[in-house]
C-alpha positions as CSV (number, residue, x, y, z in Angstrom):
1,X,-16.8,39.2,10.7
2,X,-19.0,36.4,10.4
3,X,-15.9,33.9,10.6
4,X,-14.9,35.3,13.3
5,X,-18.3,34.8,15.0
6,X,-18.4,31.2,14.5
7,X,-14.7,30.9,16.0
8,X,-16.0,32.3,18.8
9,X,-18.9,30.6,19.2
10,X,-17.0,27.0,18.5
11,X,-14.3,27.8,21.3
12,X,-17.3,28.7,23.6
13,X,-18.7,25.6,23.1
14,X,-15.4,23.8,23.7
15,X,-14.6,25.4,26.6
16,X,-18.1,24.3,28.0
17,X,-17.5,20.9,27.0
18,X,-14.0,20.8,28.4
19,X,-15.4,21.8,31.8
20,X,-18.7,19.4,32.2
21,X,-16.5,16.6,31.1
22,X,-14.3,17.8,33.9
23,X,-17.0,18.0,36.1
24,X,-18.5,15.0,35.2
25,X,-14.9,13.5,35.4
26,X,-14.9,14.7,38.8
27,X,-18.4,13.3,40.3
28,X,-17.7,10.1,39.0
29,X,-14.3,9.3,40.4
């Protein structure tokens, strides 16, 4: 259970990541 928290949490925070890099990405080009 609680490994399965923490895989969900990680892959939240990827996600996240993924897209404010994009966004960033985005704004600066």
């Amino acid at each position: 259970m609680e490994l399965d928290l923490k895989l969900a949490i990680s892959i939240t925070v990827i996600v996240f990541a993924v897209l404010i890099a994009c966004g960033v990405i985005a704004i600066a080009s």
